[in-house]
Backbone as a ProteinNet text record, in pm:
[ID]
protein_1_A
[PRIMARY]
XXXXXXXXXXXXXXXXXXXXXXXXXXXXXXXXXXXXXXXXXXXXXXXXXXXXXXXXXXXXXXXXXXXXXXXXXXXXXXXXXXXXXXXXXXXXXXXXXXXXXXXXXXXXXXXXXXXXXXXXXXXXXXXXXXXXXXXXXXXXXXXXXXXXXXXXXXXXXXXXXXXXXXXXXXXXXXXXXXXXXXXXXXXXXXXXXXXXXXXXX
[TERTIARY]
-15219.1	-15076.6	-15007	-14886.7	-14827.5	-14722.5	-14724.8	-14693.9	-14495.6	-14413.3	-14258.2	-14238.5	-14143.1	-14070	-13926.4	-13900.1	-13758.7	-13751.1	-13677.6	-13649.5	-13503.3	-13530.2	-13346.4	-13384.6	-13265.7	-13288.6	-13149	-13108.8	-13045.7	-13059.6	-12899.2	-12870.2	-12859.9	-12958.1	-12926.3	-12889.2	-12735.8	-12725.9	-12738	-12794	-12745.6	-12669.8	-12567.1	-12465	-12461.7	-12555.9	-12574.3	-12597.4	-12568.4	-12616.5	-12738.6	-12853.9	-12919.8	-13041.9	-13074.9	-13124	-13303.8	-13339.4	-13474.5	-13583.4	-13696.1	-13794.2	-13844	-13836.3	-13838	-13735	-13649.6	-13569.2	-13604.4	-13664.9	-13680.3	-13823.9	-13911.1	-14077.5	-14038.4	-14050.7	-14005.5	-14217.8	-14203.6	-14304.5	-14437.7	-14357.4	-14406.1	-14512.8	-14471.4	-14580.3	-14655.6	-14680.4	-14774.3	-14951.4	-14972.1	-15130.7	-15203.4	-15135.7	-15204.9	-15291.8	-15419.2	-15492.3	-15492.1	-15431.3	-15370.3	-15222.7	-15221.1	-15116.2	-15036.7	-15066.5	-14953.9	-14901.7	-14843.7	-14761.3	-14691.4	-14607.4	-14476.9	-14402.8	-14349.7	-14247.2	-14193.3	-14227.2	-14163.5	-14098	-14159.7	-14071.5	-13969.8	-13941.5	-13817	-13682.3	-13678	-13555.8	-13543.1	-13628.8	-13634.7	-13558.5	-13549.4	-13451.1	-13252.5	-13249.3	-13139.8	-13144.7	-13248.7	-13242.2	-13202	-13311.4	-13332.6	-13277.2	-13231.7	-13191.8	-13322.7	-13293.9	-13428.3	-13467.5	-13410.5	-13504.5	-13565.6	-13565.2	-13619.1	-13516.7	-13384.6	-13304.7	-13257.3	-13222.2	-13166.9	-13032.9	-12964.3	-12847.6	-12776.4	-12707	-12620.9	-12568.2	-12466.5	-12440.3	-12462	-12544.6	-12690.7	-12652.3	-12671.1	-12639	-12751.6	-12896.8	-12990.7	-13032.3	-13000.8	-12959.2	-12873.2	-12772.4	-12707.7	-12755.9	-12713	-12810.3	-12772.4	-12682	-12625.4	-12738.9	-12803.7	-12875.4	-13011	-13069	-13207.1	-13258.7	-13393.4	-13449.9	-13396.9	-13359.4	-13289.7	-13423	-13420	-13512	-13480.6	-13320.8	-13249	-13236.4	-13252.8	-13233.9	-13077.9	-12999.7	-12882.8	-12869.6	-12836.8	-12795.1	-12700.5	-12688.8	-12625.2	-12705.4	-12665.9	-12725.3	-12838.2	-12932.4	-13036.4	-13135.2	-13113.9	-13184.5	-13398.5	-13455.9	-13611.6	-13601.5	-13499	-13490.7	-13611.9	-13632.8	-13757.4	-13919.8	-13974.3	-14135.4	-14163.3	-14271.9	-14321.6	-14400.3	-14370.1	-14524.1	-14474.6	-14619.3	-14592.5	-14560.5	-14584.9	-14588.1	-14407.9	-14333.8	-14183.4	-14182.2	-14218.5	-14229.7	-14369.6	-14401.1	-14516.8	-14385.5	-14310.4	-14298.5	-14133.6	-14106.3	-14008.3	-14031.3	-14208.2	-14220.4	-14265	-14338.1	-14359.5	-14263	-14100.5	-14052.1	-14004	-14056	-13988.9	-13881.8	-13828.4	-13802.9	-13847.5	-13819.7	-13886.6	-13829.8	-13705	-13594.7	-13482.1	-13507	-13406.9	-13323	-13146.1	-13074	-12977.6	-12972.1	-12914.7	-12866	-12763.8	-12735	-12872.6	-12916.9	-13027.5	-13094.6	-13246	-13372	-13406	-13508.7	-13595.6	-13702.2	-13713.3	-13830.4	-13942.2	-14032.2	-14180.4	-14191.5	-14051.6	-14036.2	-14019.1	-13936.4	-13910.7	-14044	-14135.6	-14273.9	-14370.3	-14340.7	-14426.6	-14382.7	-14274.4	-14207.8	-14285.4	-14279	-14381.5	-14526.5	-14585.9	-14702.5	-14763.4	-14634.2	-14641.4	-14606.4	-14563	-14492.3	-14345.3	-14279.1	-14154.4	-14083.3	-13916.6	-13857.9	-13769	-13717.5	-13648.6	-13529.8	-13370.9	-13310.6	-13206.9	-13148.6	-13060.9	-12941.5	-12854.8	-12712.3	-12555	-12507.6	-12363.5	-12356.1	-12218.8	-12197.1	-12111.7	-11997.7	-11972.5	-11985.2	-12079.5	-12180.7	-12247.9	-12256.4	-12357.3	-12237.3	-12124.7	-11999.7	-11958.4	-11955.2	-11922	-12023.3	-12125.1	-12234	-12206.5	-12216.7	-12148.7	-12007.8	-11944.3	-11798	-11842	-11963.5	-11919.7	-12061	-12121.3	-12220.4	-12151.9	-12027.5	-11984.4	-11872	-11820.3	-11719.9	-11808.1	-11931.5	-11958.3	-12051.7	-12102	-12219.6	-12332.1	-12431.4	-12568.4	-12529.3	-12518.7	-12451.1	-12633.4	-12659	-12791.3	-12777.8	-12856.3	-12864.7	-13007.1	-13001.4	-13109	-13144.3	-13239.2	-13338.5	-13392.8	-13413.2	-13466.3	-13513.9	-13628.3	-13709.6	-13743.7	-13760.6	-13829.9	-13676.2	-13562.1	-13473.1	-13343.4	-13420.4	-13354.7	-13188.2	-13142.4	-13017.9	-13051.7	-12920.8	-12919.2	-12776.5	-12822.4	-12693.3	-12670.2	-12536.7	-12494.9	-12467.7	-12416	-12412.9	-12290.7	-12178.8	-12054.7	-11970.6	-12117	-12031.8	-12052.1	-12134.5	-12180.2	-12266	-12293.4	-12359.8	-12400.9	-12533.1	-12514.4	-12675.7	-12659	-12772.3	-12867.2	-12916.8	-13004.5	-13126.7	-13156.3	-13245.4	-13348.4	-13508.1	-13612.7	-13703.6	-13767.6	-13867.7	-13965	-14020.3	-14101	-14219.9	-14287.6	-14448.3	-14435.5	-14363.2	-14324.8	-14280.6	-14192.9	-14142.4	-14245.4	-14411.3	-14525.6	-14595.7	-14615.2	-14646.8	-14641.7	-14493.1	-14430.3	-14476.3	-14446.5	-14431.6	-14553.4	-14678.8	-14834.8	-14924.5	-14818.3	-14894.8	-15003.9	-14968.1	-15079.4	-15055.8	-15159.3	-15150.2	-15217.8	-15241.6	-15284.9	-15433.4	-15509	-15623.6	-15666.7	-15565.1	-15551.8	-15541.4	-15472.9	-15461.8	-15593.7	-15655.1	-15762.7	-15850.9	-15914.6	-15935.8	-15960.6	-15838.1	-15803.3	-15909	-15966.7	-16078.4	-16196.5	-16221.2	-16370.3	-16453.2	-16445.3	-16531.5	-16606.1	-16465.7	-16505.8	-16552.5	-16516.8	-16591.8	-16727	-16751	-16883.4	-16990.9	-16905.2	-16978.1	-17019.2	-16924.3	-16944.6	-17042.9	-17016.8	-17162.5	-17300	-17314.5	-17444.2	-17499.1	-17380.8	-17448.9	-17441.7	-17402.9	-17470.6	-17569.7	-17594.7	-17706.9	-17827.5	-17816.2	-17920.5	-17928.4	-17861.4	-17853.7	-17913	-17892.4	-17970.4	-18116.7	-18128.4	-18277.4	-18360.7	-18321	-18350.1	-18353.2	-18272.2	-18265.6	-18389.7
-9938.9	-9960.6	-9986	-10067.8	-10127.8	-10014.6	-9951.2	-9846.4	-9928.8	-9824.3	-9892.3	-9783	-9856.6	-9801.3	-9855.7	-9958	-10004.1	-10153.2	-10170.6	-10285.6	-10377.2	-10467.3	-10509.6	-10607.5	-10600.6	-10744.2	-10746.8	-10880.9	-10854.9	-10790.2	-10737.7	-10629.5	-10748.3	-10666.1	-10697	-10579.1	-10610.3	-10563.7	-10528.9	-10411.7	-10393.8	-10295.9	-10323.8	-10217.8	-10188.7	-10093.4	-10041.5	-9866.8	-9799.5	-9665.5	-9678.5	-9558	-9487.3	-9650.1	-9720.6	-9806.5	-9789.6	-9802.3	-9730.1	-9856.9	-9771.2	-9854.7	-9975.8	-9980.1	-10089.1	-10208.4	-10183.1	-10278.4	-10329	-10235.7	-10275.7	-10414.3	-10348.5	-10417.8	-10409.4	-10475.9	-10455.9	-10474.1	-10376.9	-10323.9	-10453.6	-10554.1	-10677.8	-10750.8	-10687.9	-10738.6	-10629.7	-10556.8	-10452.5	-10464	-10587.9	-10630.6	-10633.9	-10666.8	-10723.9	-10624.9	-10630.4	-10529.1	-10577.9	-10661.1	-10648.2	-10540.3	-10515.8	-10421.5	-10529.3	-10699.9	-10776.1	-10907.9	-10981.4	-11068.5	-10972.7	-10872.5	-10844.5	-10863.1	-10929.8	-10937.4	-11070.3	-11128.9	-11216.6	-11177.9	-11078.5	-11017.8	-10914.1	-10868.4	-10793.1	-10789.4	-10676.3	-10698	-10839.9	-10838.6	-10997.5	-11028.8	-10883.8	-10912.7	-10961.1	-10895.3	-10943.8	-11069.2	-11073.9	-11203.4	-11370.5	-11379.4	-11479.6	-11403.2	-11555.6	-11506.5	-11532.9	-11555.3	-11514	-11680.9	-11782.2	-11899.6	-11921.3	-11842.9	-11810.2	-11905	-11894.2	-11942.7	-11830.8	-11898.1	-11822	-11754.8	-11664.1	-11577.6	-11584.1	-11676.1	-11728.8	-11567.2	-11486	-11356.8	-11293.1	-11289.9	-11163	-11171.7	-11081.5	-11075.5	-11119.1	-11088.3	-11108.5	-11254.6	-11338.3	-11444.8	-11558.2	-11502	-11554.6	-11641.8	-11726.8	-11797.5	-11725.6	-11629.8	-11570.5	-11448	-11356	-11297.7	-11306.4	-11447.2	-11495.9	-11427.2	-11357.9	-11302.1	-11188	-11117.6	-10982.9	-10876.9	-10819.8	-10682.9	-10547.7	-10513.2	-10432.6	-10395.5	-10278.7	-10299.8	-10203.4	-10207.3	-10091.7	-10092.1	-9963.3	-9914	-9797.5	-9778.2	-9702.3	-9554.9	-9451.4	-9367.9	-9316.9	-9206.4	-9180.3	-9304.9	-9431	-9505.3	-9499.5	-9572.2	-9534.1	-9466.1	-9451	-9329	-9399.2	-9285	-9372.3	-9301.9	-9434.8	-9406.7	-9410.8	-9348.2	-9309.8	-9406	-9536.6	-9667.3	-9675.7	-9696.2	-9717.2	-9889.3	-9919.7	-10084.3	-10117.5	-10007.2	-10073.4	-10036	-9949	-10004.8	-10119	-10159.9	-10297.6	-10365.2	-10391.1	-10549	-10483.2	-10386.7	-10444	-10455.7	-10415.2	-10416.9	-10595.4	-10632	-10776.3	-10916	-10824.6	-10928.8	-10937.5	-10836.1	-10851.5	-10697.5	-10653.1	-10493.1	-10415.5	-10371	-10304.8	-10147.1	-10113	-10065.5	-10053.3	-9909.6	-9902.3	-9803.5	-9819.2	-9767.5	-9701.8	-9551.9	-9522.4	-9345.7	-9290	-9142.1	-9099.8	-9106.6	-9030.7	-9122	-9045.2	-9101.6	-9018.7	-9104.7	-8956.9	-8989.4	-8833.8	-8776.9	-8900.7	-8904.8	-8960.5	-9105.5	-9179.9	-9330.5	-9295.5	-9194.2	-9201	-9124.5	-9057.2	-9044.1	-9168.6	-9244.3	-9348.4	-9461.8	-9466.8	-9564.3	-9529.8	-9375.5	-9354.2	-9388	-9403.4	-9441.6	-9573.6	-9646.5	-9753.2	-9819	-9772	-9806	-9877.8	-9813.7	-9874.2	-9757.2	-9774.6	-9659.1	-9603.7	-9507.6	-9497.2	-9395.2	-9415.2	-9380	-9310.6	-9147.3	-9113.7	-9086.4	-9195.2	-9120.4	-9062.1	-9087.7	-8998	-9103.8	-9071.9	-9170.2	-9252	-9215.9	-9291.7	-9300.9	-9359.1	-9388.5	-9565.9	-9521.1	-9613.2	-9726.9	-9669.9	-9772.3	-9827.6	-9761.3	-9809.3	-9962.3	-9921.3	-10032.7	-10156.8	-10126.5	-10199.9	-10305.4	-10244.3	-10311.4	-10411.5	-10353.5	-10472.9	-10578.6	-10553.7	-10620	-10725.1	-10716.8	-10795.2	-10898.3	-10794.8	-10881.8	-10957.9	-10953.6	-11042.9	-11084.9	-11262.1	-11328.4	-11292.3	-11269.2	-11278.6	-11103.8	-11031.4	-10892.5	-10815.8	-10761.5	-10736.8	-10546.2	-10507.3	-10345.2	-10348.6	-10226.2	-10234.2	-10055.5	-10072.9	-9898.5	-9858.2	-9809.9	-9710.1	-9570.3	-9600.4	-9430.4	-9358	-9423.1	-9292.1	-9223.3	-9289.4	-9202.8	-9196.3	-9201	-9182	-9222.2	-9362.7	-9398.3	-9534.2	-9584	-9700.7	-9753.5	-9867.8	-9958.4	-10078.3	-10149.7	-10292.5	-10340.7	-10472.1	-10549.7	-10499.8	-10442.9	-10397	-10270.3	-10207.3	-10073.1	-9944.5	-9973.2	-9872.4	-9782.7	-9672.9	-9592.9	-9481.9	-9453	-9386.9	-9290.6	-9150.7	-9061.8	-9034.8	-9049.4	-9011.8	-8909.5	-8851.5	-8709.4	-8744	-8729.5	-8806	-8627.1	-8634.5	-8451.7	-8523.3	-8431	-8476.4	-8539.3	-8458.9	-8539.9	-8652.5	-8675.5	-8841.5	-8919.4	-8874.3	-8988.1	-9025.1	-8948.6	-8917.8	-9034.3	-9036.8	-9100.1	-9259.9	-9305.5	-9432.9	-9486.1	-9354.7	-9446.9	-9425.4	-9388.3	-9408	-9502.2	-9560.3	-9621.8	-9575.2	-9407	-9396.9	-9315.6	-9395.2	-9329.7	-9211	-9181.7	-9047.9	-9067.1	-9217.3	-9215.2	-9198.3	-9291.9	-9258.9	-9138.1	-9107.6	-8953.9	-8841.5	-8851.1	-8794.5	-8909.9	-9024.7	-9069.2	-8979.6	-8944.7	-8898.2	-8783.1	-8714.4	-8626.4	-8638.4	-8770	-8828.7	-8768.2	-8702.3	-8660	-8515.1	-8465.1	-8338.1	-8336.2	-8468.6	-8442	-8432.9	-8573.4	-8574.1	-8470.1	-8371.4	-8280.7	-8171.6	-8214.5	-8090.9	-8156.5	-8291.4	-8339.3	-8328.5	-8326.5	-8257.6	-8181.7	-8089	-7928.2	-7914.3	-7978.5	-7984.2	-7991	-8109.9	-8183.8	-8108.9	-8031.6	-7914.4	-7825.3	-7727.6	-7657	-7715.6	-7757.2	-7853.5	-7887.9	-7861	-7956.7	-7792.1	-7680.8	-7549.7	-7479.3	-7523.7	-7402.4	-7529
-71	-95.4	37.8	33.4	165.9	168.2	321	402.2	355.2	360.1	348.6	474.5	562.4	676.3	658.3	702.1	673.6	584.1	520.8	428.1	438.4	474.3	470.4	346.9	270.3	103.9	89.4	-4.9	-106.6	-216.2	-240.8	-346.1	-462.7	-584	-693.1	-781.5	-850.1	-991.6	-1119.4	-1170.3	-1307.3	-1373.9	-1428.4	-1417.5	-1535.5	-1567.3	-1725.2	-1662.6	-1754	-1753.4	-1829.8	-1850	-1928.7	-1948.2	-1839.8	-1922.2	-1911.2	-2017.1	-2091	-1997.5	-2032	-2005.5	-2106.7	-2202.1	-2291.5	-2283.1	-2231.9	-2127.7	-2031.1	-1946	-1824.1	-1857.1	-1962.8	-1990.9	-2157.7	-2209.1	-2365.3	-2415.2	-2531.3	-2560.8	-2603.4	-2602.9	-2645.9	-2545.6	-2443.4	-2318.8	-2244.1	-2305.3	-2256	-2238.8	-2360.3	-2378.7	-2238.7	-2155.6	-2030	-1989.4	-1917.5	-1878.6	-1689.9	-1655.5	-1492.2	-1460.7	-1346.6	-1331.6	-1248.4	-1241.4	-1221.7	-1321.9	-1272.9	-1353.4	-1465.8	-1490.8	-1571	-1526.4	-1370.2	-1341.8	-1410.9	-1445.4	-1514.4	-1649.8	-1697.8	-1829.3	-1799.5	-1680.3	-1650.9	-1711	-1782.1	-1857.8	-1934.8	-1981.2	-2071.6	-2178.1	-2248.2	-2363.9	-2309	-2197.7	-2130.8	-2036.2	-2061.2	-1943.2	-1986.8	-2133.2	-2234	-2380	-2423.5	-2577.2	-2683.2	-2780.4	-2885.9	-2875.6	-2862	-2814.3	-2699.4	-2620.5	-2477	-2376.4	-2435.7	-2354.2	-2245.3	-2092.4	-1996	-2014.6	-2011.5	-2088.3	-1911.1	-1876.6	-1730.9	-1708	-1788.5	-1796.1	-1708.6	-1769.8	-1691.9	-1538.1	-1458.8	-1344.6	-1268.9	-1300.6	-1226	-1239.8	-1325.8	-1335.9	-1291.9	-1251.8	-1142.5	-1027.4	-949.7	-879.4	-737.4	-760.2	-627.4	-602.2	-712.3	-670.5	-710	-644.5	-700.9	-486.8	-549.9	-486.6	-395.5	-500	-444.4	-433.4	-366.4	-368	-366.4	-368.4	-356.7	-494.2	-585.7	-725.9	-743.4	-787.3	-778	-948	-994.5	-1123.9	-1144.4	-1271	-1330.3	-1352.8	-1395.2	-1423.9	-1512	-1508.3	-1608.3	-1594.9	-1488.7	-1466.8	-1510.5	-1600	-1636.3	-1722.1	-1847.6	-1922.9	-2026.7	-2157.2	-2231.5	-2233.8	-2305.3	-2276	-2157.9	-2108.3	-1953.9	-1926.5	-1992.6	-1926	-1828.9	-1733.9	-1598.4	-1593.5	-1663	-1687.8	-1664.9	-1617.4	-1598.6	-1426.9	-1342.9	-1213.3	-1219.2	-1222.9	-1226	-1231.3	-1325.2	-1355	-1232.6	-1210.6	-1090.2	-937.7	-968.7	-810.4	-797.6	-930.6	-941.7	-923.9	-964.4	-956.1	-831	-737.6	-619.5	-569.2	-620.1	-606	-545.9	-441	-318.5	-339.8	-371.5	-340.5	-472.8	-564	-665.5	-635.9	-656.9	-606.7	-716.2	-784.9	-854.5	-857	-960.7	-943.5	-976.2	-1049.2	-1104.2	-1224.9	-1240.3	-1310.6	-1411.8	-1499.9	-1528.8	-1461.4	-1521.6	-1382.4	-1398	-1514.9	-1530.3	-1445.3	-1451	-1435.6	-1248.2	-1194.8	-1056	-1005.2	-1044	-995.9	-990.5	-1118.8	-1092.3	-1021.8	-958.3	-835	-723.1	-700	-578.2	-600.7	-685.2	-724	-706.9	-697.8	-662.9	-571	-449.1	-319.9	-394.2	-465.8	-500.1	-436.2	-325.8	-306.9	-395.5	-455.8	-564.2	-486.1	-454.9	-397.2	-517.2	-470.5	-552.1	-412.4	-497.4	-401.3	-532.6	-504.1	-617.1	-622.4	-777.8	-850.1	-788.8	-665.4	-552.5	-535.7	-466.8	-354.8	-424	-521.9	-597.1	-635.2	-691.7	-691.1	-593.6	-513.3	-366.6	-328	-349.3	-326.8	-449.9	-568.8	-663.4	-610.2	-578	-537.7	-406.5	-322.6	-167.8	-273.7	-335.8	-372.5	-458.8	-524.6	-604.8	-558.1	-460.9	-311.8	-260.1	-181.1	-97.8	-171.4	-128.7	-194.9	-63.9	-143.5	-43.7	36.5	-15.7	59.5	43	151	133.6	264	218	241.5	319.2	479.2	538.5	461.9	453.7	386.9	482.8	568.7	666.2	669.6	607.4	557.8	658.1	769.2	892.4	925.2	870.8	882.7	842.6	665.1	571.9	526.8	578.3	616.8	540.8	478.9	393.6	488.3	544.5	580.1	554	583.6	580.5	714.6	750.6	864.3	849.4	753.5	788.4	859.1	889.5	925	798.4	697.4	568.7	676.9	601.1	661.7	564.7	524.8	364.8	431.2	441.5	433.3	289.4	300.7	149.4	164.1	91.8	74.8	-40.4	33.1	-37.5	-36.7	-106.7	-60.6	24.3	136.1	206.8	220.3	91.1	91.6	20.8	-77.7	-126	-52.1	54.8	138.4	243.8	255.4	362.1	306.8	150.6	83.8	59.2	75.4	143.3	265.8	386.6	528.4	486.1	449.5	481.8	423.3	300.9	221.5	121.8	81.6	12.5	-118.6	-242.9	-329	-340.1	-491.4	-522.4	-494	-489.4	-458.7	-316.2	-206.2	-82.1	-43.4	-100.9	-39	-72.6	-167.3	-198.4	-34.9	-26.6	75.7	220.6	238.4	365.1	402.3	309.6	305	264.7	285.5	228.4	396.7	426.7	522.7	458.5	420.2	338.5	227.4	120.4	6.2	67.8	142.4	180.2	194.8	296.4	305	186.4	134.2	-23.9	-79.2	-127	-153.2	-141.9	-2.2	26.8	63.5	83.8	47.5	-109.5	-230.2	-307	-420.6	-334.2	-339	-290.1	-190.3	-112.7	-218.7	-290.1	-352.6	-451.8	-523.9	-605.3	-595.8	-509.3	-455.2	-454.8	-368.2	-358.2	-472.5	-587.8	-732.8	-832.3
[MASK]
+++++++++++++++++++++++++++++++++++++++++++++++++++++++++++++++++++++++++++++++++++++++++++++++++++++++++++++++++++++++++++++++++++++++++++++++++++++++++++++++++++++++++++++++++++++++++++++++++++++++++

């Protein structure tokens, strides 16, 4: 997994509360047995109408925030079934970086699982970002995890509070398998002592 230290993107919008994971991946594209290409079904039911027409609306649609990586929301953000298949399709479409009051839990564990950063600031905080994101075109946010600070080219300045071994987890790049990794010296050795034991009984 790719190590995150600092990120500068454009901010993209969605200004919904409570919005579920079947939104985010609608249950319809789950068949896939790769853990890529869903980013193209992101929020699909909002994106396209039922002829698979483009819905202009839509914010992420917009041609102002085409290739945003900044994700900003509303509250209870990942609420829902726990498929991991809804960070996939936002780290696929490009989403580095989701910015909201709060998650549920299952969906903001599996962001870290996936080198996605998942940021909680107040519900001011998050409006605040809302408002310059909608004032300025192309308005884009730098993320800075080694020290925990979200800024703009304007003078923003926003602290954020990550728990430690998840945020170890980010700057290192490692998952739950990596991290098991890190002690392949020691399994090793458990291994073949064993394997000795084994060989002796």
């Amino acid at each position: 997994m790719e190590a995150f230290k600092k990120h500068t993107g454009l901010v993209g919008p969605v200004d919904r509360v409570n919005v579920d994971t079947d939104a985010i991946i609608p249950k319809q594209f789950l068949k896939r047995i790769e853990r890529t290409g869903f980013g193209q079904f992101l929020f699909f039911e909002w994106r396209f109408d039922n002829q698979g027409n483009v819905i202009p609306e839509f914010s992420l649609n917009q041609p102002r925030y085409q290739g945003a990586s900044v994700l900003i929301s509303r509250a209870n953000f990942g609420c829902g079934s726990s498929r991991e298949h809804a960070p996939w399709a936002i780290q696929d479409y490009g989403f580095k970086v989701v910015i909201a009051p709060s998650y549920a839990d299952i969906f903001y564990n599996n962001c870290f699982k996936n080198g996605i950063l998942p940021i909680k600031l107040s519900e001011e905080q998050v409006e605040q970002l809302f408002q310059r994101t909608a004032k300025q075109e192309g308005y884009k946010l730098t993320v800075d995890l080694e020290n925990n600070k979200i800024t703009d080219d304007q003078g923003l300045s926003i602290d954020f509070e990550l728990d430690e071994h998840r945020r170890q987890f980010l700057l290192q790049g490692l998952d739950d398998i990596g991290l098991t990794l890190q002690h392949n010296d020691a399994i090793a050795a458990y291994e073949e002592a064993h394997k000795a034991r084994l060989a002796y009984n």
